[in-house]
PDB file as gemmi writes it, atoms N, CA and C in Angstrom:
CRYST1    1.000    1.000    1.000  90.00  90.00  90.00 P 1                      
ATOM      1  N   UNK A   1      -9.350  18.229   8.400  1.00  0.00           N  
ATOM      2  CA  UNK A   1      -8.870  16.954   7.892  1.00  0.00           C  
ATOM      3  C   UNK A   1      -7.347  16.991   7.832  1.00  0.00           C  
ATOM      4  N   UNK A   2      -6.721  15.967   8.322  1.00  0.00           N  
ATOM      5  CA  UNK A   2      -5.220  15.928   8.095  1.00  0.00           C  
ATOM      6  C   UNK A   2      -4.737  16.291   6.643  1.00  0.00           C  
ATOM      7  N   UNK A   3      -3.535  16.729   6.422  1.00  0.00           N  
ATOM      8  CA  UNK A   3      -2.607  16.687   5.534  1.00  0.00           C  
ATOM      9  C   UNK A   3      -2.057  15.228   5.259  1.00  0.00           C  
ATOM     10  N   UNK A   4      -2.190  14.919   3.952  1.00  0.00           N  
ATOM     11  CA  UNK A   4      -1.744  13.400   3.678  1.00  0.00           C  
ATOM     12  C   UNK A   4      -0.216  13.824   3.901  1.00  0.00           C  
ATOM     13  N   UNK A   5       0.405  12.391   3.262  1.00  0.00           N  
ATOM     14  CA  UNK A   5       2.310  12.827   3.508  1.00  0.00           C  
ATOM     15  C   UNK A   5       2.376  12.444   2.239  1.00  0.00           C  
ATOM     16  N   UNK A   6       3.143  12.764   1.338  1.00  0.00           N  
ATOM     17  CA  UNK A   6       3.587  12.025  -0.010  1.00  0.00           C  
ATOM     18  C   UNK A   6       4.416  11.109  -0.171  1.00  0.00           C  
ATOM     19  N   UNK A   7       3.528   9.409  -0.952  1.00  0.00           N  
ATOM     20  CA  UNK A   7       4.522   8.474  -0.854  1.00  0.00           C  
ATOM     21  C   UNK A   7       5.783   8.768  -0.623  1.00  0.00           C  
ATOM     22  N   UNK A   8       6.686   9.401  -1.406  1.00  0.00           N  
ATOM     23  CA  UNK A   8       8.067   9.883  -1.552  1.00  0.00           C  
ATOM     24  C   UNK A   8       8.669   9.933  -0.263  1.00  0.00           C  
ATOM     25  N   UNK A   9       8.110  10.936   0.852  1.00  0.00           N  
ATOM     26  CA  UNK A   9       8.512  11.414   1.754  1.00  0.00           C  
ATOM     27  C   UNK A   9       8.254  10.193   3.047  1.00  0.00           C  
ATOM     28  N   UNK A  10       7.857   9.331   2.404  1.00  0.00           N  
ATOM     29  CA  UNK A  10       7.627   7.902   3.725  1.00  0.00           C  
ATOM     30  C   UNK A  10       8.804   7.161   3.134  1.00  0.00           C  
ATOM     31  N   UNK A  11       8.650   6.667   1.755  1.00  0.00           N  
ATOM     32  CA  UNK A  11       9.447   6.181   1.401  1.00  0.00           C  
ATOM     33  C   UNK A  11      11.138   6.457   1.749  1.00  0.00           C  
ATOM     34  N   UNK A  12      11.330   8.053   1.950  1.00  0.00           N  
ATOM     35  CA  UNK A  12      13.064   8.167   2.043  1.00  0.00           C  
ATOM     36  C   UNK A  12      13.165   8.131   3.630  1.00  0.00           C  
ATOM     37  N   UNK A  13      12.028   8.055   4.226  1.00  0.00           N  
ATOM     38  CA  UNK A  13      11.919   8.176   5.849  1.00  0.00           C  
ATOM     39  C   UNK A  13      12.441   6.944   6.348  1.00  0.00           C  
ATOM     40  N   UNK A  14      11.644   5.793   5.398  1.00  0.00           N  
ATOM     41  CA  UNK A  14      11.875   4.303   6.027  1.00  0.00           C  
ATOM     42  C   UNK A  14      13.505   3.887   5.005  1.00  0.00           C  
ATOM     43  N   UNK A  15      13.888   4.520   4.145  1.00  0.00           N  
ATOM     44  CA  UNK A  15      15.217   4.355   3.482  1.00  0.00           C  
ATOM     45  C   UNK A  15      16.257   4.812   4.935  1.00  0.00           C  
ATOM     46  N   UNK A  16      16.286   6.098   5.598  1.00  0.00           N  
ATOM     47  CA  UNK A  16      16.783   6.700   6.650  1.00  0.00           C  
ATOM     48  C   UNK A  16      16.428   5.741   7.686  1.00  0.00           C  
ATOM     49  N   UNK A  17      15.186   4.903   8.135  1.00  0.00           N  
ATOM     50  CA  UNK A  17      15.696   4.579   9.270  1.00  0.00           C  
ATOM     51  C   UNK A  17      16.377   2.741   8.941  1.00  0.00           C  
ATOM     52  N   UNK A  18      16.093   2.833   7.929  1.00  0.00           N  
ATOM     53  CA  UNK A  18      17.266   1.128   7.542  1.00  0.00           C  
ATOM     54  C   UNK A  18      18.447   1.563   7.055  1.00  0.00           C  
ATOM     55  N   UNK A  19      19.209   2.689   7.331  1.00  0.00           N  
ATOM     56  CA  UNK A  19      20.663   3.473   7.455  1.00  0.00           C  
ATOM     57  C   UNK A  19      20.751   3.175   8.820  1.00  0.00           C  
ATOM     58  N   UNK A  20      20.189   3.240   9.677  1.00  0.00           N  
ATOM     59  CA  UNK A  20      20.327   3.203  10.998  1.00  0.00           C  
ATOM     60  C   UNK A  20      19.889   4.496  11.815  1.00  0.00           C  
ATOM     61  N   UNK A  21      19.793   5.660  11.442  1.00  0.00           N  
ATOM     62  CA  UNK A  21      18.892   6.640  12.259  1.00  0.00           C  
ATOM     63  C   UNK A  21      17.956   6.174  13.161  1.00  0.00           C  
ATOM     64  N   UNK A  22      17.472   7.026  14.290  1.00  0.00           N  
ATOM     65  CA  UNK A  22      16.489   6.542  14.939  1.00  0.00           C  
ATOM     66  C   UNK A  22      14.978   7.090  14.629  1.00  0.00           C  
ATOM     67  N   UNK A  23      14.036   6.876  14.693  1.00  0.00           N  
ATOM     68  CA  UNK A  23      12.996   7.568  14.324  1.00  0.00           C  
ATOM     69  C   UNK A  23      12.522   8.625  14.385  1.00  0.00           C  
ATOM     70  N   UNK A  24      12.990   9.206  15.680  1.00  0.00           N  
ATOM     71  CA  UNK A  24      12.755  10.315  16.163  1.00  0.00           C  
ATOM     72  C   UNK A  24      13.715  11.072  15.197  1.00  0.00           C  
ATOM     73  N   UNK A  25      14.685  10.892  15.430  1.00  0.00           N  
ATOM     74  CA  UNK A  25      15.312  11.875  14.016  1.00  0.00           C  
ATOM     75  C   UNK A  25      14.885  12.250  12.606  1.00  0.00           C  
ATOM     76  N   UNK A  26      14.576  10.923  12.018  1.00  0.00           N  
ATOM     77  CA  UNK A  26      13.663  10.836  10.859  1.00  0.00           C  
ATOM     78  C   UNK A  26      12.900  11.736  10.791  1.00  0.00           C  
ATOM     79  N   UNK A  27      11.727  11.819  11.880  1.00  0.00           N  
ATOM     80  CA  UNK A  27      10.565  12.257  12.203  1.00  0.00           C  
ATOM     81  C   UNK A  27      11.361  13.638  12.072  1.00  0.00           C  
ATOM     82  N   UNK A  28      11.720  14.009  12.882  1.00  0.00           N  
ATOM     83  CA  UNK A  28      12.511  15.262  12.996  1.00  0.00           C  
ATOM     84  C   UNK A  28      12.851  15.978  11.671  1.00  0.00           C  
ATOM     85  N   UNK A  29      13.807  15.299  11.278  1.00  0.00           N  
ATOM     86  CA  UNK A  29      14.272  15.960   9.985  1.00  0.00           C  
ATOM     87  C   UNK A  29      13.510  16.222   8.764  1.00  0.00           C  
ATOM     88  N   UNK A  30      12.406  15.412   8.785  1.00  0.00           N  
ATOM     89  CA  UNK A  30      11.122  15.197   7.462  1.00  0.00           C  
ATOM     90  C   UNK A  30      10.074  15.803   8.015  1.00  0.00           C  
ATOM     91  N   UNK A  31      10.099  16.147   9.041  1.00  0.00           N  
ATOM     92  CA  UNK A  31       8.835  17.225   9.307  1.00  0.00           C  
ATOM     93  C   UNK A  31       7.458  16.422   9.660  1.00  0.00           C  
ATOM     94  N   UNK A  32       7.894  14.871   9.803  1.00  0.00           N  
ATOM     95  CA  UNK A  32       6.318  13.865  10.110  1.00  0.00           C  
ATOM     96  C   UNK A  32       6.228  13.434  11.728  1.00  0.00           C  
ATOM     97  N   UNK A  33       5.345  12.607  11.953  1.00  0.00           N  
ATOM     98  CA  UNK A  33       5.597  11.995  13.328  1.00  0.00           C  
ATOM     99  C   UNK A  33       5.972  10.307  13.197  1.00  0.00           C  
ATOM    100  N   UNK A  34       6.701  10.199  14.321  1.00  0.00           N  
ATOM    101  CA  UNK A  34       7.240   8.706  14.627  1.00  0.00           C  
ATOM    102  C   UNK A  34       6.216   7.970  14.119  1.00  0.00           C  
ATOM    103  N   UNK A  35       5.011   8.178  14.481  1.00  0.00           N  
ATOM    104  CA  UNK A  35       3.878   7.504  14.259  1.00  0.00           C  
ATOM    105  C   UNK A  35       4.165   6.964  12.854  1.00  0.00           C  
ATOM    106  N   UNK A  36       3.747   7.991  12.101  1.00  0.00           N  
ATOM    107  CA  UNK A  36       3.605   7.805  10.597  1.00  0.00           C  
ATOM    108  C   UNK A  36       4.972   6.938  10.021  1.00  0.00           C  
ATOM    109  N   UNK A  37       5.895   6.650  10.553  1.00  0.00           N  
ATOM    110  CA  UNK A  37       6.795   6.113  10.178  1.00  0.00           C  
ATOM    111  C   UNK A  37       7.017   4.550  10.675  1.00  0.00           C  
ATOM    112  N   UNK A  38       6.041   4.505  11.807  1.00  0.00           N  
ATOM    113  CA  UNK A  38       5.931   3.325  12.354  1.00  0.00           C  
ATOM    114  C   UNK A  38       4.521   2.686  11.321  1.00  0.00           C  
ATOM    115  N   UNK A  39       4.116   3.253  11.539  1.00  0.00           N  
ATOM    116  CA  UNK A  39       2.649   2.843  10.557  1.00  0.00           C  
ATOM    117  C   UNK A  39       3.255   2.387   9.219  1.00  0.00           C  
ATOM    118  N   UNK A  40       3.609   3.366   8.256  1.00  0.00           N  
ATOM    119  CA  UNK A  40       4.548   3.178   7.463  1.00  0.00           C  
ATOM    120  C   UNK A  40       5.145   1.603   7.019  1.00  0.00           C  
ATOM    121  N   UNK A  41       5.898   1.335   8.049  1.00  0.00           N  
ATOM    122  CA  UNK A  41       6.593   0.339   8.351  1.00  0.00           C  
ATOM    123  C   UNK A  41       6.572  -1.004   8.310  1.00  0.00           C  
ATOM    124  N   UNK A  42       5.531  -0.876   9.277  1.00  0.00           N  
ATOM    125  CA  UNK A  42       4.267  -1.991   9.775  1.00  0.00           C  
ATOM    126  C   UNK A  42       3.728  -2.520   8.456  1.00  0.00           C  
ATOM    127  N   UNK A  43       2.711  -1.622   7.275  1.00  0.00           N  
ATOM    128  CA  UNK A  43       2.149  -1.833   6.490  1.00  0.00           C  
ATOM    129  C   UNK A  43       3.185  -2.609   5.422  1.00  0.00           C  
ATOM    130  N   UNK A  44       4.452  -1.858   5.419  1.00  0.00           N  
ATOM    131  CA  UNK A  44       5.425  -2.476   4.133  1.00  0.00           C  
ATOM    132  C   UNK A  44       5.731  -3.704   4.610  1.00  0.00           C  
ATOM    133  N   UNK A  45       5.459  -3.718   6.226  1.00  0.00           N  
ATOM    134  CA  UNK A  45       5.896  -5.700   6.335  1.00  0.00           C  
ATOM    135  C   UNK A  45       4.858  -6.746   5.966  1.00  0.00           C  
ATOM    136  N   UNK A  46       3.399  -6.158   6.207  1.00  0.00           N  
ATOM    137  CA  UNK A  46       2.043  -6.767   5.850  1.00  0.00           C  
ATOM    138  C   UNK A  46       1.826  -6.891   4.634  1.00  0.00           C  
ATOM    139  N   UNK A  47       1.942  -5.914   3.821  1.00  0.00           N  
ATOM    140  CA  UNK A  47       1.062  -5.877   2.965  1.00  0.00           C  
ATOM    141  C   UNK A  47       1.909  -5.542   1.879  1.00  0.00           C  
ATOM    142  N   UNK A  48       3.180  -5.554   1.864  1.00  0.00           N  
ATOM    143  CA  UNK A  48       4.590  -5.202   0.599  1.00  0.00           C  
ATOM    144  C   UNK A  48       4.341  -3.659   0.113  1.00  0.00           C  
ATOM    145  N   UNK A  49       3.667  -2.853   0.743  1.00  0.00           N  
ATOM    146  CA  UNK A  49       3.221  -1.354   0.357  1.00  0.00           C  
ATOM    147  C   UNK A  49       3.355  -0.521   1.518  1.00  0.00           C  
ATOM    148  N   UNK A  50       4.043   0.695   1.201  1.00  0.00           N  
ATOM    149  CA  UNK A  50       3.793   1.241   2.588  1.00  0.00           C  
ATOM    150  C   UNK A  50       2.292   2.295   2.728  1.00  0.00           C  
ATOM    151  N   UNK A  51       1.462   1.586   1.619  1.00  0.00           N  
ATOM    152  CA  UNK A  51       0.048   2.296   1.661  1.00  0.00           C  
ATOM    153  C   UNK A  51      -1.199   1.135   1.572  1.00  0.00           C  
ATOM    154  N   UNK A  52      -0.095  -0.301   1.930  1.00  0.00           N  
ATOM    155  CA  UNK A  52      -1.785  -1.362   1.504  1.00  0.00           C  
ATOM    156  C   UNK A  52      -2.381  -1.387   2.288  1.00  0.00           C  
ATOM    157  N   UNK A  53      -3.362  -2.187   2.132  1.00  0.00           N  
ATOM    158  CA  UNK A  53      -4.152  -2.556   3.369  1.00  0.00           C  
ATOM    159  C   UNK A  53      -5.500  -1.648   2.856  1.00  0.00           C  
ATOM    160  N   UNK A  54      -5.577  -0.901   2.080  1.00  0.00           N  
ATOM    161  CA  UNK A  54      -6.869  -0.246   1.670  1.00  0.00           C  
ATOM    162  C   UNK A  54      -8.008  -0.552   1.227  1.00  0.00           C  
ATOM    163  N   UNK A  55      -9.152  -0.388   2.022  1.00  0.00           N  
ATOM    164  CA  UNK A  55     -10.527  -0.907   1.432  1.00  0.00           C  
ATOM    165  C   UNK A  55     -10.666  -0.345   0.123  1.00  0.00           C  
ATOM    166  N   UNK A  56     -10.760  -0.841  -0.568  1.00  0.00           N  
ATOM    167  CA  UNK A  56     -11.261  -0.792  -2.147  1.00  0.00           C  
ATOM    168  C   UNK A  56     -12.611  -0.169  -2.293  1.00  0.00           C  
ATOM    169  N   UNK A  57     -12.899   0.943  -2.626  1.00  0.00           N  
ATOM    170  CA  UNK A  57     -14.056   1.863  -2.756  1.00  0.00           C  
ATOM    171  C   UNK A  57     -14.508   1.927  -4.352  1.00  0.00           C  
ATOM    172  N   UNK A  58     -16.048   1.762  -4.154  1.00  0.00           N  
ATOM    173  CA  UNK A  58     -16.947   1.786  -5.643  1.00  0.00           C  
ATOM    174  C   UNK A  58     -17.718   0.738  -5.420  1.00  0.00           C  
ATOM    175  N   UNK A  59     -18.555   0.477  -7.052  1.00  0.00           N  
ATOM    176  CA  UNK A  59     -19.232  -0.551  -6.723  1.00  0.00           C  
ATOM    177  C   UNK A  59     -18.390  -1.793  -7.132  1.00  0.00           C  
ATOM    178  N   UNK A  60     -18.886  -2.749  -6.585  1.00  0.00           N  
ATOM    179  CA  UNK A  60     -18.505  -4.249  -6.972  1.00  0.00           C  
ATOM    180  C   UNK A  60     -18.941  -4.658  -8.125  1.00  0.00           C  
ATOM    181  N   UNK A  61     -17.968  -5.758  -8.463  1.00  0.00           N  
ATOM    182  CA  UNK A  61     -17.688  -5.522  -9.920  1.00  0.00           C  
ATOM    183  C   UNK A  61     -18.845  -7.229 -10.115  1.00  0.00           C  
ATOM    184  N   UNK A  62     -19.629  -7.393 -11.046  1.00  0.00           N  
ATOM    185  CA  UNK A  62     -21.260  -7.888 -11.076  1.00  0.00           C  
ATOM    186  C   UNK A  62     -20.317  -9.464 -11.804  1.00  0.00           C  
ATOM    187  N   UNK A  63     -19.215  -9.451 -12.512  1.00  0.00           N  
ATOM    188  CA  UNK A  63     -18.230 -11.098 -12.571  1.00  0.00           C  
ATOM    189  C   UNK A  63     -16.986 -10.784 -11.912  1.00  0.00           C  
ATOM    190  N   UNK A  64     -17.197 -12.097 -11.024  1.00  0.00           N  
ATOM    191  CA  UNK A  64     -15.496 -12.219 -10.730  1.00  0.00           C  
ATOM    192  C   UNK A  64     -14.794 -12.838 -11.507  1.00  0.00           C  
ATOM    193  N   UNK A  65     -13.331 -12.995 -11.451  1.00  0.00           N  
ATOM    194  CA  UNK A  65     -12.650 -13.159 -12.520  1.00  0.00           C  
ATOM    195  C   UNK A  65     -12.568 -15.170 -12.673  1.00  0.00           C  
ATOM    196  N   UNK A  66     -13.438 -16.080 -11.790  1.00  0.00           N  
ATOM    197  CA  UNK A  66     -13.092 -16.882 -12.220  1.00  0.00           C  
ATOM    198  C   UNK A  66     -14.569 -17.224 -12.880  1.00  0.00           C  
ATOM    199  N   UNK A  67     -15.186 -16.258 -12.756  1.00  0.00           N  
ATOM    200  CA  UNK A  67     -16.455 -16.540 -13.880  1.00  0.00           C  
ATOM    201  C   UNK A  67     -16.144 -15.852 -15.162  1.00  0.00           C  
ATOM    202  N   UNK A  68     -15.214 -14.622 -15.930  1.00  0.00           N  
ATOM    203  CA  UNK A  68     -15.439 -14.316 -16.647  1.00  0.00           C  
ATOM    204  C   UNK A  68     -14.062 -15.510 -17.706  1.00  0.00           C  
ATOM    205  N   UNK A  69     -12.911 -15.986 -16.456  1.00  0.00           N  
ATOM    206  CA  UNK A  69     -12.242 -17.367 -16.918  1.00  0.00           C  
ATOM    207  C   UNK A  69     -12.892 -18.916 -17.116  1.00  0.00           C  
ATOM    208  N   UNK A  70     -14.159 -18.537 -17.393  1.00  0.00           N  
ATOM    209  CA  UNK A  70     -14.743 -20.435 -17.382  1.00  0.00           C  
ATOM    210  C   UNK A  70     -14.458 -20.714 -18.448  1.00  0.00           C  
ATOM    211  N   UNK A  71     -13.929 -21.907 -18.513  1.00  0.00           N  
ATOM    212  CA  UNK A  71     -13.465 -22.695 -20.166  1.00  0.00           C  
ATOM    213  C   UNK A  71     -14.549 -23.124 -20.809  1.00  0.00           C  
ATOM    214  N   UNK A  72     -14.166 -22.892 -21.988  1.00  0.00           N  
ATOM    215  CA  UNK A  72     -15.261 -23.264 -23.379  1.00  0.00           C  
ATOM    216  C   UNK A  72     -15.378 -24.579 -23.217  1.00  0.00           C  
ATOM    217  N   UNK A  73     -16.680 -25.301 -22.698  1.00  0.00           N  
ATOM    218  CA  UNK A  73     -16.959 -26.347 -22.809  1.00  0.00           C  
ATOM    219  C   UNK A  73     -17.255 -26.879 -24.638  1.00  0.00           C  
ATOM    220  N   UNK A  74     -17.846 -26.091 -25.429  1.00  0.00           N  
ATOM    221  CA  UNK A  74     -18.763 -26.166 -26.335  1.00  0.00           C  
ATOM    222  C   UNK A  74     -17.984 -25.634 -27.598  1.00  0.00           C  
ATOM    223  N   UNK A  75     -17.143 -26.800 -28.859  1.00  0.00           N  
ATOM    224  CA  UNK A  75     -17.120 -26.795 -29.695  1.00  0.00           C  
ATOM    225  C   UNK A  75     -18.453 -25.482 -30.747  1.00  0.00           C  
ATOM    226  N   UNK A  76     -18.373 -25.124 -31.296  1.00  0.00           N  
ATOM    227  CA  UNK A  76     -19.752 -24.686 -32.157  1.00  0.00           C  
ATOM    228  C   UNK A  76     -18.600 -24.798 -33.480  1.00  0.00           C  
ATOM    229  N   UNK A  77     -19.089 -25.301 -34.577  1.00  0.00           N  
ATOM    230  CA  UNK A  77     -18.854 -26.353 -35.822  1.00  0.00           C  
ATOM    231  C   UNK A  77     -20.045 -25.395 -36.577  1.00  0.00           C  
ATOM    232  N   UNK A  78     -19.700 -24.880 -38.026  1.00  0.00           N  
ATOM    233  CA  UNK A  78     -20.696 -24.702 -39.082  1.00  0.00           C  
ATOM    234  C   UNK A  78     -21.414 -26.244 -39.663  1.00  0.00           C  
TER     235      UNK A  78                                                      
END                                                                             
């Protein structure tokens, strides 16, 4: 199984290449591949994370939130 990368180390990758470095350097100097920095990248323009885009794992949750928000129709008075 791959080695993950640690947020941190994507994060100062994509800080380095909006300095102007080229990727390959990046890649180079941080020990990752272009790839991962392009991926990286991609995701922080999609999804404002450079880790979104993730299927959400477990079970599903049995109310959604605009059922557990339904307004009180019903006064109750002693």
């Amino acid at each position: 199984m791959p080695e993950t990368i640690a947020r941190r180390v994507k994060l100062d990758a994509l800080t380095l290449v909006a300095a102007g470095h080229t990727r390959a350097h990046v890649a180079g100097l941080m020990h990752i591949s272009k790839r991962t920095i392009t991926h990286a990248k991609r995701k922080q323009r999609l999804y404002g994370d450079i880790e979104g885009g993730k299927k959400k794992s477990g079970k599903r949750a049995k109310f959604t939130p605009e059922i557990i928000n339904v307004p009180l129709f019903f006064m109750f008075t002693d």
